[in-house]
C-alpha positions in Angstrom: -21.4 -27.9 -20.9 -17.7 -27.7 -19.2 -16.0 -27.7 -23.0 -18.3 -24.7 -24.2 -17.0 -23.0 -21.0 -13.4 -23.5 -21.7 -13.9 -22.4 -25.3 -15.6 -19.2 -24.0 -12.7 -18.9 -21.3 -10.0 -19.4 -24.1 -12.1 -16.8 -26.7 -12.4 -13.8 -24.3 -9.0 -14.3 -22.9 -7.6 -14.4 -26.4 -9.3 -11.1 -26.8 -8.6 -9.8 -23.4 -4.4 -10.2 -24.5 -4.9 -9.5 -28.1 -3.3 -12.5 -29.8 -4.8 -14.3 -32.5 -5.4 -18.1 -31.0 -6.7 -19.3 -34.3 -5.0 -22.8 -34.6 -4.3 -23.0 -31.2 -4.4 -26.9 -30.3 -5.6 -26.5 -26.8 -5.8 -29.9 -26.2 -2.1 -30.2 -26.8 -1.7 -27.1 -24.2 -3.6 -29.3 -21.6 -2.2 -32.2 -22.1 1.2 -30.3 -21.1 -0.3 -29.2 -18.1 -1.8 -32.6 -17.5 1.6 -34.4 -17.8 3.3 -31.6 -16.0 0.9 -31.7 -13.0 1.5 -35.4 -12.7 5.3 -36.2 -13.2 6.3 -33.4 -11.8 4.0 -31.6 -9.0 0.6 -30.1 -9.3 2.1 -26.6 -9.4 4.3 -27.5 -12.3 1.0 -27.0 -14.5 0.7 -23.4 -14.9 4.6 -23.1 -15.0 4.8 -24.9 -17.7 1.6 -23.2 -19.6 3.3 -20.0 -18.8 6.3 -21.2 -20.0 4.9 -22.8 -23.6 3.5 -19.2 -24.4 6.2 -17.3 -23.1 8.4 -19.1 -25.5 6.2 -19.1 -28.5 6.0 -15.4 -27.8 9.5 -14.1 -26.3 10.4 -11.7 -29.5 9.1 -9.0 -28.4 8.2 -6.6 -25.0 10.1 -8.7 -22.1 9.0 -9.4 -19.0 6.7 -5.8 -18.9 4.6 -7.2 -21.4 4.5 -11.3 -19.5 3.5 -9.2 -16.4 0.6 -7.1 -18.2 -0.5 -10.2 -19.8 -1.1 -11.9 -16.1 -2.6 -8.9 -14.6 -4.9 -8.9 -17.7 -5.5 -12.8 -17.6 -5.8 -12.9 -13.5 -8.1 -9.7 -13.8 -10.1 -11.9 -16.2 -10.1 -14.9 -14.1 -11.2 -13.2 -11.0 -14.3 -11.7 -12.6 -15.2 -14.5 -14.7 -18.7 -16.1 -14.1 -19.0 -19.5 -12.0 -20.4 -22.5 -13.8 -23.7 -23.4 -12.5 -23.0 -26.2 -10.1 
């Protein structure tokens, strides 16, 4: 089921950054990118992800800790499993 893959996706990477996601309203996070994506441009999406959680997280290690976090998460993302088509 695609929703117990995205959970799984959202639990590992959670782990993989070492932040605590508990309360996290992901659905609020992809409606963001959803609205993003389609006001603004497709590549707006991600921005604006990137941009929600940067925010929520900017009091602390700068932009050396934003660029370890997206080597971590692309890292992640690269060797995560394919969904059975």
């Amino acid at each position: 089921m695609k929703q117990d893959q995205l959970e799984a996706w959202v639990a590992a990477l959670s782990e993989r950054l070492d932040v605590d996601v508990t309360g996290l309203d992901t659905q609020a996070l992809l409606d963001v990118a959803r609205d993003a994506a389609h006001s603004v441009m497709r590549p707006a999406a991600p921005l604006a992800t990137f941009l929600v959680g940067y925010a929520a997280g900017a009091a602390g290690t700068g932009m050396a800790g934003v660029e370890e976090a997206n080597a971590k998460a692309s890292a992640l993302a690269l060797a995560w499993p394919q969904e059975d088509a």
